[in-house]
Legacy VTK file of the C-alpha trace (Angstrom):
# vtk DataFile Version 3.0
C-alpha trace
ASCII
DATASET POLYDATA
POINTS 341 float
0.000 0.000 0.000
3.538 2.684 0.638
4.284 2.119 -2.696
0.874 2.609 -4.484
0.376 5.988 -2.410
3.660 6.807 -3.353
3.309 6.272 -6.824
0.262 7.931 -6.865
1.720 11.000 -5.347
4.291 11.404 -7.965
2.124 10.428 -10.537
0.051 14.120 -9.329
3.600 15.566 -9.100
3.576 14.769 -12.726
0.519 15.587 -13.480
0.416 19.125 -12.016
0.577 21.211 -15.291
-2.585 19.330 -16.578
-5.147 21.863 -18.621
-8.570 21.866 -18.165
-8.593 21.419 -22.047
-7.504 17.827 -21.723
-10.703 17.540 -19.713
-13.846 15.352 -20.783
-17.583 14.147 -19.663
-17.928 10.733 -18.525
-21.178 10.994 -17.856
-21.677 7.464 -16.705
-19.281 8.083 -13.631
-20.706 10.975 -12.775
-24.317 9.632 -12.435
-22.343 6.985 -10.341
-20.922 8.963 -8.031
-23.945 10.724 -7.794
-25.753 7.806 -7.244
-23.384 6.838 -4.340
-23.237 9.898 -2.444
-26.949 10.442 -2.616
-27.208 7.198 -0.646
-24.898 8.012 1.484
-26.931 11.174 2.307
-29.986 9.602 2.143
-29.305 6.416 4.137
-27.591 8.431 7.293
-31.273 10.106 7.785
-33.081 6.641 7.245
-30.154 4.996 9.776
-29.658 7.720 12.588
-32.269 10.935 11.773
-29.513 13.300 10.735
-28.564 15.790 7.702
-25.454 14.548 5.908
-23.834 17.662 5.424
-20.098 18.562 4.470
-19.532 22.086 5.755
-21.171 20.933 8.852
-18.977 18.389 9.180
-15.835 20.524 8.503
-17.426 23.158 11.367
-17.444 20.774 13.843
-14.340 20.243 14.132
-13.292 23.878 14.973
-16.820 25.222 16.242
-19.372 24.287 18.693
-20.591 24.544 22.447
-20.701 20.878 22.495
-18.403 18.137 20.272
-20.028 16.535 17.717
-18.480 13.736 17.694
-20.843 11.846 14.740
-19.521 14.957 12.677
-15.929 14.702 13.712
-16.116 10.737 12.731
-17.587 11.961 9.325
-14.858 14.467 8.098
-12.593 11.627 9.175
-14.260 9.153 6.980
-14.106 11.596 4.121
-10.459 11.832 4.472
-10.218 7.965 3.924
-12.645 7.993 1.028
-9.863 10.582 -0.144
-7.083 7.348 0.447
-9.337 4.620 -1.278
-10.299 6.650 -4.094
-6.870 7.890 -4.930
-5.714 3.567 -4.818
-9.016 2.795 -6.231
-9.802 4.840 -8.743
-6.865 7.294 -9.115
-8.330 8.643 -12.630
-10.961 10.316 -10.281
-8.201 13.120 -9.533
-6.279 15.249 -11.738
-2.945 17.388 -10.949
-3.263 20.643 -9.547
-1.091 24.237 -10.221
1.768 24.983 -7.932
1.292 27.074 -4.775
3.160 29.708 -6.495
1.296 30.375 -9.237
-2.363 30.046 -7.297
-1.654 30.320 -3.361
-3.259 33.610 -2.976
-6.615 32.851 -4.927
-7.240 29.463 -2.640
-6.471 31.147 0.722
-8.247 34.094 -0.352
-11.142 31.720 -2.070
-11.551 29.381 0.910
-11.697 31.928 3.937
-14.880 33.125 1.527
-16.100 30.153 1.230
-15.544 29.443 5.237
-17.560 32.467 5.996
-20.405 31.712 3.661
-20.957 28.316 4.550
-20.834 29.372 8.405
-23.320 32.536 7.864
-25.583 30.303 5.703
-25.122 27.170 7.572
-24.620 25.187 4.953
-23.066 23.935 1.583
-24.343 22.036 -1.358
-24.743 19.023 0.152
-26.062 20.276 3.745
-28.952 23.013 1.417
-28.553 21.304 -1.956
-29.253 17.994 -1.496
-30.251 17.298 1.755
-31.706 20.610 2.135
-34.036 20.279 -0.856
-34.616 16.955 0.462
-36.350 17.958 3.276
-38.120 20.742 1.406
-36.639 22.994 3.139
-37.938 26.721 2.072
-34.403 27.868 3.249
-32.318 25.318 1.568
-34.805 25.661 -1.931
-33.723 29.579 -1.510
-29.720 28.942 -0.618
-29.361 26.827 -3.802
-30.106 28.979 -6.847
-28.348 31.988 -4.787
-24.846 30.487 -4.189
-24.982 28.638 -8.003
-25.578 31.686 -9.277
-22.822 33.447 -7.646
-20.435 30.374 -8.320
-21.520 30.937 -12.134
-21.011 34.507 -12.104
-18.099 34.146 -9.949
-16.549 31.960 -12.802
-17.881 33.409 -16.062
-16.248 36.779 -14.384
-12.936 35.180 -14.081
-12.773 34.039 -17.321
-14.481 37.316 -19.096
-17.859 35.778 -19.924
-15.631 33.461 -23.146
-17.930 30.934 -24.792
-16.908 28.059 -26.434
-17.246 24.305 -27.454
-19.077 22.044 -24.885
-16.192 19.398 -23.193
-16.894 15.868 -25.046
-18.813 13.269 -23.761
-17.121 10.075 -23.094
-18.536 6.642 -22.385
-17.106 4.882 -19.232
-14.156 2.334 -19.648
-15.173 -0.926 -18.189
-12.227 -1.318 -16.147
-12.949 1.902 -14.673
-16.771 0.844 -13.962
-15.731 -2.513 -12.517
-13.245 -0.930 -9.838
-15.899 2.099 -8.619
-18.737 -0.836 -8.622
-16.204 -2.621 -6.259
-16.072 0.746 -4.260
-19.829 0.901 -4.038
-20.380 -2.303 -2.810
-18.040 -2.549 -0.356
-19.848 0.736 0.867
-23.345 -0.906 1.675
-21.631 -4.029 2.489
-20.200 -2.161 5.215
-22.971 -0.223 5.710
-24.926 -3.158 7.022
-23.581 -3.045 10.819
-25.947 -0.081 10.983
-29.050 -2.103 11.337
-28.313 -3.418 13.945
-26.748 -0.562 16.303
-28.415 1.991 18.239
-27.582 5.225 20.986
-24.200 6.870 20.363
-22.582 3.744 18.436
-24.985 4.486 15.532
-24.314 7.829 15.419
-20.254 7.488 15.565
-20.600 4.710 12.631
-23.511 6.331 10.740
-21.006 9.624 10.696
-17.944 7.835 9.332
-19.558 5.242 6.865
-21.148 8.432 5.356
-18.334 10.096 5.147
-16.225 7.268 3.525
-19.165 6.675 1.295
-20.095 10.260 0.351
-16.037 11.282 -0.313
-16.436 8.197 -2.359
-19.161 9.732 -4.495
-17.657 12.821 -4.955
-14.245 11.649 -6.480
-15.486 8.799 -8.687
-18.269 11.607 -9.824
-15.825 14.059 -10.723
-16.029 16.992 -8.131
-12.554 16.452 -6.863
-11.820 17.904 -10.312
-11.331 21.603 -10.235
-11.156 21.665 -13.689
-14.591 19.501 -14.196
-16.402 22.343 -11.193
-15.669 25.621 -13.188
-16.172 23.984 -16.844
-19.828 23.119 -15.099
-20.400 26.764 -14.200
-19.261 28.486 -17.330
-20.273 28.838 -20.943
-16.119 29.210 -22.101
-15.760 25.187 -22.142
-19.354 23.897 -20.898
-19.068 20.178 -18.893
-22.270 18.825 -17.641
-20.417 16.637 -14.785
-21.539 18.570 -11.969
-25.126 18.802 -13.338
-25.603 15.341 -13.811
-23.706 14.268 -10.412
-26.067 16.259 -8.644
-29.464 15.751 -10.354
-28.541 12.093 -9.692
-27.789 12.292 -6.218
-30.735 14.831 -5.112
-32.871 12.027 -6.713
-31.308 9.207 -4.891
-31.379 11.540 -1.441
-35.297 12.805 -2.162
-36.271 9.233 -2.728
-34.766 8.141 0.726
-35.933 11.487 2.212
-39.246 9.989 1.531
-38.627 6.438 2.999
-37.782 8.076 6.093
-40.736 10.404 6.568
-43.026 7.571 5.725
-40.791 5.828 9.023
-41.788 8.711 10.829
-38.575 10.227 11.337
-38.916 13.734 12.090
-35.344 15.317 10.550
-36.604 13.748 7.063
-38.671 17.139 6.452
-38.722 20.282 7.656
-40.894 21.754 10.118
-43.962 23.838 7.799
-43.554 26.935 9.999
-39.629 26.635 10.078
-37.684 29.921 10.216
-37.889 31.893 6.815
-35.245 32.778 4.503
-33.430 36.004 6.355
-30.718 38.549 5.197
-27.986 35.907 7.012
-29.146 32.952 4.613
-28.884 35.347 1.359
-25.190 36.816 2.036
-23.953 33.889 3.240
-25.234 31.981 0.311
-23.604 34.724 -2.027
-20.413 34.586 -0.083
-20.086 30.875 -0.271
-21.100 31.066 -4.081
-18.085 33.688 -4.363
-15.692 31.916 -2.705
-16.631 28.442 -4.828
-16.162 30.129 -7.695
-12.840 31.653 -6.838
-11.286 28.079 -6.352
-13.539 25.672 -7.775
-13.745 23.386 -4.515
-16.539 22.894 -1.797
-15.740 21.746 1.480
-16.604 18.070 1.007
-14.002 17.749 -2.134
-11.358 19.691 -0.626
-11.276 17.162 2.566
-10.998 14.616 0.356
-8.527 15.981 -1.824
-6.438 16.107 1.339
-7.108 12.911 2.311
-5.760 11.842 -1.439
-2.593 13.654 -1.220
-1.575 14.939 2.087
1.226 17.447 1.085
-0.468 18.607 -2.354
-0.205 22.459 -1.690
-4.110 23.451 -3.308
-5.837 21.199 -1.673
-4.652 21.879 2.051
-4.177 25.601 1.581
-8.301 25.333 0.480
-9.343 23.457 3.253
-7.036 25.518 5.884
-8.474 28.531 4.445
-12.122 27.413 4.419
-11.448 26.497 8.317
-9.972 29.886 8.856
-12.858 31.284 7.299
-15.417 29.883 9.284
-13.278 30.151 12.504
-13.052 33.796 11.812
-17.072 34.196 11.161
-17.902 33.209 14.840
-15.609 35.694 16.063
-17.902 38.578 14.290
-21.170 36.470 15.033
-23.741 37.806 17.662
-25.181 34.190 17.652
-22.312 32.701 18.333
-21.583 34.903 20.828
-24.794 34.782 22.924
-24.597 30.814 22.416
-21.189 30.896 24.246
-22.398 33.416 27.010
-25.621 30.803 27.716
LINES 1 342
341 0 1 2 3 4 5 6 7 8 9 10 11 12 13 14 15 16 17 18 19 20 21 22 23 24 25 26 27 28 29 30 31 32 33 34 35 36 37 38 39 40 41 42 43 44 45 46 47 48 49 50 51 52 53 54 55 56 57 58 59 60 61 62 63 64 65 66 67 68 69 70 71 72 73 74 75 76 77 78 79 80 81 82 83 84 85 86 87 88 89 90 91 92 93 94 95 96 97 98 99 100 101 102 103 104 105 106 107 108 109 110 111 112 113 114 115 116 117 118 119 120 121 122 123 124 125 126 127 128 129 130 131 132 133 134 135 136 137 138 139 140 141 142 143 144 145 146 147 148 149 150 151 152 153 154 155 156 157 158 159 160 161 162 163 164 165 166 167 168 169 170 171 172 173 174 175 176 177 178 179 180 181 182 183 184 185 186 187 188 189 190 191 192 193 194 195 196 197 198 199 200 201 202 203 204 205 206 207 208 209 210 211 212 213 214 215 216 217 218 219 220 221 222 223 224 225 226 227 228 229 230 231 232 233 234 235 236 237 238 239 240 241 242 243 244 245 246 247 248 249 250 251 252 253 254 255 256 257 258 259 260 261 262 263 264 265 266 267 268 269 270 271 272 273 274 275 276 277 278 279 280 281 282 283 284 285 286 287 288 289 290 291 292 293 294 295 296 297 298 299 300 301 302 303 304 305 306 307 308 309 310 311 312 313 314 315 316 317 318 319 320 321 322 323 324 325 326 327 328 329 330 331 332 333 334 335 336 337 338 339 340
């Protein structure tokens, strides 16, 4: 296993002048991954009641009156979805620039995106998928907001270009055969959960999502920066991230539904929840802004990391994302009068 990791890091090292024109549509593994991380958001409400979201996750381990630990177990699992993938299916990834050329644009980017995911409480998994899920009025009005700043974000950066759409590519069947092998050692090991209960559900529930959701994401395509901003932009159009998540939000509504018919309560949200407020709408912008900028969520930056461990991009995002959200409950009267309770 050394040597694989270690072969896989140089092959990135190698890799790390790659140009998003090289880049294609296979839109076969991205309904895949889709299909795999919406049932890993999906099943952690039918197992233990609770919102599979990334930023959230990534929050809890730097925020909170009380630990979380279910959280902390699921950014951990996302940064070993990061080490499968990158054995597994190391086509998932793609080199990234050199901290030299880019540094100031990620740290920059993710303390954006850490303030915008804090101040809207949520990311496109935690609003977009599960969000929706739950028809949530505040998660149906976070999504359009920070995709349309993401897409004006981008088409901004690269002077509103247009150009050929990316070409669609069918999936190799070596490729399928090794991310079906992921995805079924994911609900193989997802079993256990049946059959647990009280705080041992909720530790396992957090990391087998996490495992299995980083799992969708890089055998989708979102661990590709180059596959995120071709997605929200005309100048080289790729459908990856549309299909990825059309796929998954119907995998996660569908199980959204399974557990509101088992009456659990967290499967939709309350019909006189709290409304859509000024905090929702700029922190929805800001996050949109700051995806934009670097072309990574929270969920694929952890596990980028988790992939390659000393790849500059990657950690300077996440850092900066943390930073960002660290910094946001410093200027937060909520946070504040939680702390004072």
């Amino acid at each position: 296993i050394p040597s694989v990791l270690f072969s896989l890091h140089e092959s990135y090292r190698s890799r790390s002048r790659l140009q998003i024109k090289m880049s294609v549509c296979d839109a076969g593994e991205a309904a895949f991954g889709g299909l795999v991380l919406g049932m890993a958001s999906g099943i952690r409400m039918v197992a233990s009641g609770r919102v599979a979201g990334n930023s959230g996750a990534v929050k809890s381990c730097i925020v909170g009156e009380t630990t979380d630990y279910s959280n902390i177990f699921y950014f951990a699992g996302m940064l070993v979805a990061g080490q499968i993938t990158a054995t597994m299916v190391p086509w998932a990834f793609e080199g990234y620039p050199t901290l030299s050329e880019s540094w100031l644009r990620h740290l920059v980017g993710g303390v954006i995106t850490g303030v915008g995911v804090y101040l809207g409480n949520g990311c496109t998994s935690g609003h977009g998928l599960a969000g929706i899920s739950r028809l949530s009025l505040r998660s149906a009005t976070a999504t359009p907001i920070f995709m349309g700043a993401a897409a004006a974000t981008v088409m901004v950066r690269t002077q509103f270009a247009t150009g050929p759409m990316t070409p669609i590519v069918s999936t190799p069947t070596d490729h399928f055969l090794a991310e079906a092998r992921v995805a079924a050692a994911a609900l193989v090991l997802g079993l256990p959960m049946a059959f647990l209960d009280g705080d041992t559900l909720s530790l396992y529930s957090g990391l087998w999502t996490g495992v299995t959701f980083g799992s969708g994401l890089a055998m989708g395509g979102m661990v590709r920066v180059s596959a995120v901003m071709e997605a929200l932009g005309p100048a080289r159009f790729n459908p990856t991230l549309w299909i990825l998540f059309m796929t998954a939000l119907t995998t996660t509504f569908i199980l959204y539904r399974i557990a509101e018919y088992k009456g659990i309560k967290g499967a939709r949200a309350p019909d006189f929840g709290p409304a859509p407020d000024k905090r929702l709408v700029l922190g929805s912008l800001l996050f949109g802004l700051g995806w934009g900028i670097t072309g990574m969520c929270p969920g694929p930056a952890v596990v980028a990391v988790g992939a390659a461990p000393t790849e500059g991009v990657p950690l300077l995002t996440l850092l900066s994302t943390m930073a960002g959200i660290k910094l946001a409950t410093l200027f937060d009267p909520q946070h504040k009068a939680k702390k004072s309770c």
